[in-house]
Structure formats: C-alpha cells, structure tokens
N, C-alpha and C positions, 0 to 999 in steps of 0.2 A: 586632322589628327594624323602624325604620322607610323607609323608601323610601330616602333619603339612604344611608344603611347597607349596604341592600341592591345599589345600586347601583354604590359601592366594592367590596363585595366581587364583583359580577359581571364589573367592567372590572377586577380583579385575578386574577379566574381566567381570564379572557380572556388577558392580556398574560401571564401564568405557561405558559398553552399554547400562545401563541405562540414566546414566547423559547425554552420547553422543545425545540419539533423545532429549533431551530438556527437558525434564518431570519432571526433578531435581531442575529448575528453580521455582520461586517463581512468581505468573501472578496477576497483578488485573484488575479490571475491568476498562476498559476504552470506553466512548463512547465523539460521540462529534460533532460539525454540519461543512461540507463543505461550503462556500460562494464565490462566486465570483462577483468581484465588489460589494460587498454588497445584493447580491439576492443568495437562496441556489443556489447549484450546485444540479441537478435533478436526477442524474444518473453517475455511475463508481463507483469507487475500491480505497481507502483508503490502502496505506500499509506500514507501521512500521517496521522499519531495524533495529535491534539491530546489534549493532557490535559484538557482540559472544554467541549469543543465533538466534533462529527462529524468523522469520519475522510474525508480526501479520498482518489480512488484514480485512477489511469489507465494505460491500458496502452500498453504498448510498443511502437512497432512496430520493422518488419526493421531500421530506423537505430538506432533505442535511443532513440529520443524518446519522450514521452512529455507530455501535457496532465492537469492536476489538476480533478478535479471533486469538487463536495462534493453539490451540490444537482440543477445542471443542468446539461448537458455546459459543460464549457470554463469553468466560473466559476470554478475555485482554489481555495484553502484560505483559512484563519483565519492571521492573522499569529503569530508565535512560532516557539520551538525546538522541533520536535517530533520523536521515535519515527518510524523510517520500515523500512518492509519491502518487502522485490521477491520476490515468488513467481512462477519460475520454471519450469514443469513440467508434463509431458503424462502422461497417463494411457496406457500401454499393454496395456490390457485391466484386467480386472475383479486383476488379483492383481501389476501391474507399475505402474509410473509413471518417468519419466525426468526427471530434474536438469538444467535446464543452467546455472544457478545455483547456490551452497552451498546445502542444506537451510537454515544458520543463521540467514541473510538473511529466510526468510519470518517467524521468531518474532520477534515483537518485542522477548521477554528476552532472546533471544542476537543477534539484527542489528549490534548494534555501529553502527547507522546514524542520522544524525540530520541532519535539515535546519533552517539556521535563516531562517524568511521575515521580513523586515521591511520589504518593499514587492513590487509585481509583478516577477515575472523570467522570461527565458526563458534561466536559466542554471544552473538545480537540479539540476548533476551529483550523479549517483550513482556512483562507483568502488566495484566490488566485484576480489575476490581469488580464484581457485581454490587460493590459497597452495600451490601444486605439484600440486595435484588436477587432477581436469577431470572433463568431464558424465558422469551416471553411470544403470544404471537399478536401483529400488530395488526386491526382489521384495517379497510377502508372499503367507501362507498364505492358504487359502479365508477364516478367520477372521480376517484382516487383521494378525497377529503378522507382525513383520518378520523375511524369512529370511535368515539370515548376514549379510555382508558382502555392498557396493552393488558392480554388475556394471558397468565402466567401458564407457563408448561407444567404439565404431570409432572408429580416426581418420580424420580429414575433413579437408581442404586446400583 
C-alpha cells in the first residue's frame, strides 16, 4: 500500500469515527411542556428516538417543561419525526415503584407518541392521557415478577 493509500484510508477511518458518535449531525434547540389530561406532568424523562442518529432526553420539571439534549446540556435533537417516550416514576423501595404517568408512554412500541422537529422550538408539547386511570403503585416479588394488579395512589387535591 503506498503512502497516498494509506492516507485515504486513515482520514476515512478518522471521519467514520467521527460521524459514528453523532457529532456530525446537525441539532437544535428544542424545548417543550409535558401534560397530562391537561395539568403539567411534575416529574420524569422526556426521550426523543431518532431512527439513525442518538436519542435526545430531558427532564421535567414541577411545570412540565422540559429542554432536549443529545450531546451537551440544552443543545436539542436531530431534525425529523421521531419515537418519543416520558418515563414517569419513583421507586418505592426495592419491590414497589409508582406511576404517575401510563406505564405505556415509557416503551417506545406502545407510546403512541411522536414529535416532528423541523426547526428550533420552544413548543414540543407532549399530551398524554390517564384515559380514566390515574397514578398508581406497581408491587413486585423479591424476584422482580409483577404482583396482581397496580395499587392506585391516594387522592391528592
């Protein structure tokens, strides 16, 4: 191989490892508010799927706001229509965890949720549904099998 050669192929395994972590991608800014049934959502994780780039994520606060990062705080996502999921949920204790979100919203097969970015925004609602439910806590055994049916939360006003 001679020098010429060599040298293509070293500034193409260079630019391959570059593009490869994401960096190469073009991001903007996107922020945007969580609701559920029409009241913010309080607390969780906002996260943005591109199909062939890095997933953006950010979390919520007590408003339901919520800022996208992919790389470094506050830089946004890849342009497109992507998969989106809100994982909403506290741990209580080693065999409990609590909803205050639908479980269905963290997968991304069942979310039903989708954003489409095509410039910067500070206006990426999210509406989610308790569709007649509401928060709930989910037991499980020491071995982590799910026990019965999810224990609904006290009500709060």
């Amino acid at each position: 191989m001679n020098k010429v050669h060599l040298i293509c192929l070293l500034l193409a395994m260079v630019a391959s490892t570059t593009t490869g972590c994401g960096r190469g991608v073009k991001l903007v800014k996107v922020s945007g508010k969580v609701t559920i049934d029409g009241k913010p959502l309080e607390r969780g994780f906002v996260q943005v799927i591109p199909k062939d780039s890095r997933a953006a994520s950010g979390e919520i606060g007590q408003d339901g706001k919520f800022t996208l990062t992919t790389f470094d705080n506050g830089d946004g996502c890849v342009l497109g229509n992507h998969t989106v999921t809100v994982l909403a949920n506290e741990s209580k204790g080693p065999t409990a965890l609590h909803w205050y979100a639908p479980k269905k919203y963290s997968d991304p097969a069942t979310s039903g949720l989708t954003l489409d970015i095509q410039a910067a925004t500070d206006t990426a609602d999210i509406n989610l549904s308790w569709e007649g439910g509401k928060p709930y806590t989910e037991t499980f055994s020491d071995e982590g099998a799910v026990l019965g049916s999810p224990t609904p939360a006290p009500e709060t006003n």
